[in-house]
C-alpha positions as a Markdown table, in Angstrom:
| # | Residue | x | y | z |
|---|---|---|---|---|
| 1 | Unk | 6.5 | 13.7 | 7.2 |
| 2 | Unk | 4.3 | 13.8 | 4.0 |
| 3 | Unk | 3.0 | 10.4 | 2.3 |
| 4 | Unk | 1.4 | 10.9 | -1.5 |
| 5 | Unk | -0.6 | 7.7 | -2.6 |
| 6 | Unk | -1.4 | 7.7 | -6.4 |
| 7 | Unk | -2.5 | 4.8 | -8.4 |
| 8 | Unk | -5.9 | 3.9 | -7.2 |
| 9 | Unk | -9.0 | 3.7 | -9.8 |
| 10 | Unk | -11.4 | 1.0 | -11.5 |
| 11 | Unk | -10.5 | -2.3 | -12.6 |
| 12 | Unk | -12.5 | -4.9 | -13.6 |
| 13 | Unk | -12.4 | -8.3 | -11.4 |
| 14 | Unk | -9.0 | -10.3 | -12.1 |
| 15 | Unk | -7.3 | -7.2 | -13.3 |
| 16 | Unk | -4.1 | -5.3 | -12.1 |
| 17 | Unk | -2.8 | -2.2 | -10.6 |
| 18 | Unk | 0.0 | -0.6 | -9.1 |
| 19 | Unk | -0.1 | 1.9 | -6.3 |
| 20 | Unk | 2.7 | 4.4 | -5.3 |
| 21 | Unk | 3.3 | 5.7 | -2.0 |
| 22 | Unk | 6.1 | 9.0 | -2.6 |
| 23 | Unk | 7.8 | 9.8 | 1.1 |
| 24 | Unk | 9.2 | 12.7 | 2.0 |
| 25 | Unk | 10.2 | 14.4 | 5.3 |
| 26 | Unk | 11.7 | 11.2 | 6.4 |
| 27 | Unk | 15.3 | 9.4 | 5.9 |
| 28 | Unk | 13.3 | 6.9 | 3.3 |
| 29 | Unk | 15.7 | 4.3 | 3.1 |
| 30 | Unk | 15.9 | 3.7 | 7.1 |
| 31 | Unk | 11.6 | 3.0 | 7.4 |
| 32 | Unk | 9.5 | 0.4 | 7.4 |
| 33 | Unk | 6.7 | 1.0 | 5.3 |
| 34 | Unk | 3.5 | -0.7 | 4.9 |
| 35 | Unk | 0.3 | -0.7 | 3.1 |
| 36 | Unk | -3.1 | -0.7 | 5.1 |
| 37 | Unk | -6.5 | -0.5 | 3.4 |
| 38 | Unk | -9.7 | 0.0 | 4.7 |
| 39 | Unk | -13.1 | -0.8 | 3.1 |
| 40 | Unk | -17.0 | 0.7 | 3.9 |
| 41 | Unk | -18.1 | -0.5 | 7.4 |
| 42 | Unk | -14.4 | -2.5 | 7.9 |
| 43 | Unk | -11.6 | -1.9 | 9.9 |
| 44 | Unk | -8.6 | -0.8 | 8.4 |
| 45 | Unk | -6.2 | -3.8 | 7.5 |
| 46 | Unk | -2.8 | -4.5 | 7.4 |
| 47 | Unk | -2.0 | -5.3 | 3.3 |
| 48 | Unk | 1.5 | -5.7 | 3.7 |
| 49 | Unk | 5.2 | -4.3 | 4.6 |
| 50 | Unk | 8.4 | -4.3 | 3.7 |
| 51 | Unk | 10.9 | -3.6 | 5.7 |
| 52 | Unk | 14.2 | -1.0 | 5.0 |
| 53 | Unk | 16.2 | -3.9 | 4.1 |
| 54 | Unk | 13.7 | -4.9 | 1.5 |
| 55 | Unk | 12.0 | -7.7 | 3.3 |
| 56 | Unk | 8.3 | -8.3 | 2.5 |
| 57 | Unk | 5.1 | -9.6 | 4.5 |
| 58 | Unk | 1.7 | -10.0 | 3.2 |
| 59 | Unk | -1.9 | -10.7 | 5.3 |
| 60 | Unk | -3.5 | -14.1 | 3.8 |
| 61 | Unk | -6.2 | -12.4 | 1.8 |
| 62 | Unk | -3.4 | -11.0 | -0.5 |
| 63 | Unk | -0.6 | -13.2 | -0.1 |
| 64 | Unk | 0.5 | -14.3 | -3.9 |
| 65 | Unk | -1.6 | -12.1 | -5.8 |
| 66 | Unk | -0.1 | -8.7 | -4.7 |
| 67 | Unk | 4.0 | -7.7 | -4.6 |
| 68 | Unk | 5.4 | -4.8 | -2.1 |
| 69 | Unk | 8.1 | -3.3 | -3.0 |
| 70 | Unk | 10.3 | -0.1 | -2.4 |
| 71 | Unk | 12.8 | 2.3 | -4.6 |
| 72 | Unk | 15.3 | 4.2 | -1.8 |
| 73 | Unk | 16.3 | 6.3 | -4.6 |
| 74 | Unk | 13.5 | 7.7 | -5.7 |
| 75 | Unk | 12.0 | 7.6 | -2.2 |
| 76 | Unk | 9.3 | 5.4 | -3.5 |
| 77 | Unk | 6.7 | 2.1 | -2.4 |
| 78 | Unk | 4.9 | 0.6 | -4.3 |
| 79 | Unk | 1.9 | -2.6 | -4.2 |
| 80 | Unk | 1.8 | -4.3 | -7.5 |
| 81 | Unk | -1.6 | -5.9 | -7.5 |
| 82 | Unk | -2.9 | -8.8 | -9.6 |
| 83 | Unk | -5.8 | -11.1 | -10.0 |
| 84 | Unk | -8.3 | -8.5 | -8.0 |
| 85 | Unk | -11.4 | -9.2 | -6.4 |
| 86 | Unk | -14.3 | -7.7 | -5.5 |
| 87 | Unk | -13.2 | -7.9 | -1.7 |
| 88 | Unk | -10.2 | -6.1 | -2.8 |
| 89 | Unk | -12.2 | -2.9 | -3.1 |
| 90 | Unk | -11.2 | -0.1 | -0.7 |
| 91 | Unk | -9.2 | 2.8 | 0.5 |
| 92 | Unk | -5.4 | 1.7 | 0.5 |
| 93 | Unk | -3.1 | 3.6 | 2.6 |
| 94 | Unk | 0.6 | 3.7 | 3.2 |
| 95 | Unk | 1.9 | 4.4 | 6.5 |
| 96 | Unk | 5.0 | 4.5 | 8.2 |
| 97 | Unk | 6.1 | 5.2 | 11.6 |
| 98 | Unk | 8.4 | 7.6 | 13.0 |
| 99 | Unk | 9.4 | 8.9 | 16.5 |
| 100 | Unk | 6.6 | 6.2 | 17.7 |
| 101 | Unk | 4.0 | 8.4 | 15.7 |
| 102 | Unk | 2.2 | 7.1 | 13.3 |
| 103 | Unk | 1.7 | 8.7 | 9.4 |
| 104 | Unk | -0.6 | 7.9 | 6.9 |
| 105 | Unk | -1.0 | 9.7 | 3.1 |
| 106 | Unk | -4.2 | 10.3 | 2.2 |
| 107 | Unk | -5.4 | 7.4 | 0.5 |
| 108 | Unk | -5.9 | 6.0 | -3.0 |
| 109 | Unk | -9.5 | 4.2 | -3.7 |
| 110 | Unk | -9.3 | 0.8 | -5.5 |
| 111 | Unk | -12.5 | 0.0 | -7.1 |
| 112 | Unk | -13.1 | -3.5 | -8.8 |
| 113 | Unk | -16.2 | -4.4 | -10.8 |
| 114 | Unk | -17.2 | -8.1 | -11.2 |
């Protein structure tokens, strides 16, 4: 199971981005996938999930600003973010489980100026 995050960089506060999470050594289209991020001196938070039929949850720091979604054919998630804050600086991971293991890609940095 291999999970490559792109996407991350440096926007300024109240600005967007869009991170990709690209799946591969796993059936896509039958995993839950989430988005977790994890900041300096934090512990690693839950973002939000969708599940394979496409439904979505969001933790409350995020909920209305950022949009999960998924593409089964191109084996692809993706976290639309708007309207970013300062707090929303960190290291955002996707992860999915499989076999009850759990795997995580490497991690894209999201870095917002104010």
């Amino acid at each position: 199971v291999q999970l490559q995050a792109s996407g991350g960089g440096l926007v300024q506060a109240g600005g967007s981005l869009r991170l990709s999470c690209h799946a591969s050594g796993i059936n896509f289209r039958l995993h839950d996938m989430d988005w977790y991020r994890q900041a300096p001196g934090k512990e690693r938070e839950l973002v939000a999930s969708i599940t394979s039929e496409g439904s979505a949850n969001y933790g409350a720091p995020v909920t209305g600003r950022f949009t999960i979604s998924r593409d089964n054919v191109r084996r692809l998630m993706y976290l639309q973010m708007n309207g970013l804050k300062p707090e929303d600086q960190a290291l955002y991971y996707c992860h999915t489980m499989w076999r009850n293991r759990h795997f995580w890609g490497q991690g894209t940095q999201v870095t917002v100026s104010s």
